[in-house]
NUKE-335350 format. One record per residue (C-alpha): residue in one letter; x, z, y. Coordinates in steps of 0.5 Angstrom, whole numbers, m for minus. Each point is the difference from the previous one (the first is absolute). Example, Ala and Ser with C-alpha at 12.3 -4.5 7.8 and 13.67 -1.06 7.14 Angstrom:
# residues 2
A  25  16  m9
S  2  m2  7
***
This chain:
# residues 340
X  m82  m124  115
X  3  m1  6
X  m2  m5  5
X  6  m4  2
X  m3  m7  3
X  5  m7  0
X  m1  m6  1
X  3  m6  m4
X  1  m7  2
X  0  m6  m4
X  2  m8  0
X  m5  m5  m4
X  1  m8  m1
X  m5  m4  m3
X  2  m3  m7
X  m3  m8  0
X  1  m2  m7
X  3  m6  2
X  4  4  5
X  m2  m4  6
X  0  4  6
X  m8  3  2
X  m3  4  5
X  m5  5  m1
X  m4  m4  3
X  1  m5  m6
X  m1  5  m4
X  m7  1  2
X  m2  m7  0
X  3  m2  m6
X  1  7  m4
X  m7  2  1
X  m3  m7  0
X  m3  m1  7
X  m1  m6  3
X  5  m1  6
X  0  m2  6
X  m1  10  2
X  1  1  7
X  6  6  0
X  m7  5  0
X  m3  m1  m6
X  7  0  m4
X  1  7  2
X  m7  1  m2
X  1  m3  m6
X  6  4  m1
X  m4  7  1
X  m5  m2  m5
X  4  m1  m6
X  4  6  2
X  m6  4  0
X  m4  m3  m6
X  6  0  m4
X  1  8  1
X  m6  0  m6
X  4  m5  m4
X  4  1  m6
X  7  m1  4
X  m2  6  4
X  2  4  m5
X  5  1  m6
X  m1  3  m6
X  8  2  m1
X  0  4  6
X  m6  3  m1
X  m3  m2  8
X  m4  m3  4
X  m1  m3  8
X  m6  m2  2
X  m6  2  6
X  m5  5  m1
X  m5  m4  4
X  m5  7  1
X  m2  6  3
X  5  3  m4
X  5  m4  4
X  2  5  5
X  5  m5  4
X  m5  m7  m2
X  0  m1  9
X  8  m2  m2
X  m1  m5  m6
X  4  m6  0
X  m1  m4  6
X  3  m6  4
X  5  m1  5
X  m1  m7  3
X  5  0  4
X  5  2  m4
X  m2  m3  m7
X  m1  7  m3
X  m4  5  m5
X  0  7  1
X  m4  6  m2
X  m1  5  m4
X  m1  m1  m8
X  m1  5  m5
X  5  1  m7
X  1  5  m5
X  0  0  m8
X  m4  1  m5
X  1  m1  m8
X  0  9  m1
X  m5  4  m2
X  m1  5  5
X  m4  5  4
X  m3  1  7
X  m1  7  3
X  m2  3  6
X  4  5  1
X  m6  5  2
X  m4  m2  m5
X  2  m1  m7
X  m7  m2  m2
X  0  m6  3
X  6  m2  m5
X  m2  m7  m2
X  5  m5  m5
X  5  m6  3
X  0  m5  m5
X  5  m5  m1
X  m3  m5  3
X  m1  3  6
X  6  m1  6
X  1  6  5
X  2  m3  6
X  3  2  8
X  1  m5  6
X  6  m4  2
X  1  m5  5
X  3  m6  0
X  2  m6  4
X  1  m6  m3
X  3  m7  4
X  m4  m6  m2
X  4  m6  5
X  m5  m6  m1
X  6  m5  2
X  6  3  m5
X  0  2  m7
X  3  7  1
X  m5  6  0
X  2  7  1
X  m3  6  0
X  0  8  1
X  m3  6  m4
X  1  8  2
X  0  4  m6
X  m1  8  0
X  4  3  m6
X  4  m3  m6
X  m7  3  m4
X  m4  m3  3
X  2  m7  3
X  m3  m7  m1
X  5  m4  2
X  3  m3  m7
X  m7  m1  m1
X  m2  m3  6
X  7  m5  0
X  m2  m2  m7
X  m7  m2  3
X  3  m4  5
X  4  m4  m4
X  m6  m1  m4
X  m4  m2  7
X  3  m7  0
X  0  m3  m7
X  m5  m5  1
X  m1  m8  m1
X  7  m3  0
X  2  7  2
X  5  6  m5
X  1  7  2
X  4  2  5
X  5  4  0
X  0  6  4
X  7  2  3
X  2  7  4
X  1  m2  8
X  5  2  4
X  0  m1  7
X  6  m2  4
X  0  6  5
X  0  5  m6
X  6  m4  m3
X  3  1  7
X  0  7  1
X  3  m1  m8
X  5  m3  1
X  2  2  7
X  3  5  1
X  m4  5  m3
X  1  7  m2
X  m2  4  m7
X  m6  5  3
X  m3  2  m8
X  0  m2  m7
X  m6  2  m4
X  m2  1  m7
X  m7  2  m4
X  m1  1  m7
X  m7  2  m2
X  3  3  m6
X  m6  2  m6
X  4  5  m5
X  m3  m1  m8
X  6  3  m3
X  m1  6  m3
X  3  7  3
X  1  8  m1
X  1  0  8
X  m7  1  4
X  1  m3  6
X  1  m5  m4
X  m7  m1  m4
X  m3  2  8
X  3  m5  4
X  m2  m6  m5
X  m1  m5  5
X  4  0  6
X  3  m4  6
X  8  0  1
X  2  m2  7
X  8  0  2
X  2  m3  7
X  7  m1  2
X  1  1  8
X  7  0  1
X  2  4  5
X  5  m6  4
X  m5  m4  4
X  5  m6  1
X  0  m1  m8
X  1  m8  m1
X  m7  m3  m4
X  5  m3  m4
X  1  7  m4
X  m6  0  m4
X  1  m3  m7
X  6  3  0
X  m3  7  2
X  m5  0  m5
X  4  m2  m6
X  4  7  2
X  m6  3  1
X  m3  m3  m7
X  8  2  m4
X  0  7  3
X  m7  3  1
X  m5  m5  m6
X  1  m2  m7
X  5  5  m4
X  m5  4  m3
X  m4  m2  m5
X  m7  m2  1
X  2  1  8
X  m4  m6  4
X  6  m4  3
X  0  m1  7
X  m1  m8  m1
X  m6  1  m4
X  m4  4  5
X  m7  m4  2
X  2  m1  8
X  6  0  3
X  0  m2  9
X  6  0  4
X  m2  1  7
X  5  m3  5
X  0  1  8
X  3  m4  6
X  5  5  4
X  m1  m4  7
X  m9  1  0
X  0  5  m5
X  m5  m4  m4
X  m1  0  m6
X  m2  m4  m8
X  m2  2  m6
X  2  m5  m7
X  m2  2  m7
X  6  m1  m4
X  m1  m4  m6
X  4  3  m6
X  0  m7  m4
X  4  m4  5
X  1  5  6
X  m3  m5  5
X  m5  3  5
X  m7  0  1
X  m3  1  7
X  m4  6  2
X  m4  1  6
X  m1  9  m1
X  m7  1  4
X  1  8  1
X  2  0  7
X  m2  m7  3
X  m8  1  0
X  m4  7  2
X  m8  m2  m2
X  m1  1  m8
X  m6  0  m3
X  m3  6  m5
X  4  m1  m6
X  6  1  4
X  1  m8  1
X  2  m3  6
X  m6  m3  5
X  m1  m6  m2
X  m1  m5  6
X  6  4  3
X  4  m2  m7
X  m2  m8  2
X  2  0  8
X  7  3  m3
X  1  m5  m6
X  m3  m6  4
X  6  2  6
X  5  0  m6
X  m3  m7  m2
X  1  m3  6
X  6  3  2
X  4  1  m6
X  m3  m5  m5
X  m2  m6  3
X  5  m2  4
X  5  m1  m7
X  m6  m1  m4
X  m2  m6  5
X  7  m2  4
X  m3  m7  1
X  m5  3  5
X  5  3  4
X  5  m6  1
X  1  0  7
X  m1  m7  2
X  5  m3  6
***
């Protein structure tokens, strides 16, 4: 399975059921039931503790997606130095947690031993490491945060999401409803005068129909990945729905039990600014083609750690710099009002 690091952004608001407007530290008072007045501190603090105590909690897992987040908090944790910590300052939880699923029966082998084999029951979860950075403001009632990712196989963040909206249902409160954010600087090079450089389309494609043809029975299970480059630098963004219905009527869907195009699992669209030659990557929705920002880790960081993932305290300098830079300034515009 191929390592493909992402980051991914989302936006939150909290969901008073008298639909007052309530700031998260609101939330820690009256939705956790502590007694005011805290100092900014001891919210944050407050904050932490909920998040790391409701990692073993039932809202951290989901028996229709068959996963879990959660914090391994042993030596079997080989990454425990960068658990989930505080940024005072800056109103922010960020670290490295631990997901993955469960619900199957499986079987751990060592691959020099298969002695050693022992069974994974279904209650067990096989977990990995992500990072996230979730934005807590003590005087606003939106959060944010982001989480990186490392395969479609393997990711943690429909889970996570869910687990955030789940965070901050309390006293008075309902879930949140967690939103895809776009930053302003990704919609600008969007918008303004933005060039095609690729479209991109995966399909993991499992063949269970029955054939006579041997390649057909040995490649069983296999990944289809298409990329469109065209070969006019100067092609407007604003070809791309077009392009990719011509691509969908004349090369996908007209034999049967072909995979059409629009059903493939992961379909991106990379765009590039012909004045800097910088370049951003959106997930194409194939619902309502709309685009989901995506921050594609290979290339921006060099450190990675065993298992081919990057270092993750070079991974929290790159998202706190995206943060501040890129998030902060549209999530927070209040705080940048010039004053005259």
């Amino acid at each position: 399975m191929a390592i493909n690091p992402k980051l991914e952004f989302f936006r939150f608001k909290l969901n008073h059921k008298d639909e007052e407007i309530k700031t998260f530290k609101d939330f820690a008072v009256e939705g956790l039931n502590n007694k005011p007045p805290l100092t900014d501190n001891q919210t944050m603090k407050i904050l932490l503790q909920h998040f790391i105590v409701s990692l073993d909690k039932d809202i951290s897992k989901d028996g229709s997606l068959l996963k879990q987040v959660t914090l391994v908090n042993d030596k079997n944790n080989k990454h425990l130095e960068h658990k989930p910590k505080i940024l005072f300052n800056d109103n922010i939880i960020s670290g490295v947690i631990n997901g993955g699923a469960y619900g199957r029966e499986r079987i751990i082998a060592d691959i020099y031993n298969k002695e050693e084999s022992r069974s994974l029951e279904k209650n067990k979860s096989v977990l990995q490491y992500y990072y996230f950075l979730l934005y807590l403001p003590l005087d606003h009632n939106v959060g944010f945060f982001m989480i990186n990712s490392n395969s479609k196989e393997e990711s943690v963040t429909v889970m996570f999401r869910r687990y955030i909206s789940r965070l901050f249902k309390g006293n008075n409160y309902n879930k949140v409803n967690v939103e895809h954010f776009c930053p302003i600087s990704f919609q600008k090079e969007f918008k303004e005068g933005a060039v095609l450089d690729k479209l991109s389309f995966k399909h993991t494609y499992i063949d269970n129909i029955h054939s006579n043809t041997p390649i057909s029975e040995f490649i069983s299970n296999y990944d289809i990945k298409i990329e469109a480059i065209p070969k006019d630098t100067n092609l407007p963004a604003s070809i791309m729905n077009d392009l990719r219905t011509w691509l969908q009527t004349n090369f996908f869907g007209n034999k049967e039990n072909s995979v059409k195009l629009n059903n493939f699992e992961k379909s991106s669209v990379t765009l590039k600014n012909p004045v800097n030659n910088s370049k951003r990557t959106f997930e194409w929705s194939k619902m309502d083609n709309t685009f989901i920002p995506v921050v594609y880790l290979n290339g921006r960081l060099k450190k990675t750690n065993s298992d081919g993932t990057f270092d993750f305290e070079d991974l929290e300098k790159f998202c706190y710099e995206i943060f501040k830079d890129e998030i902060m300034p549209e999530i927070r515009p209040d705080l940048y009002v010039t004053k005259s």
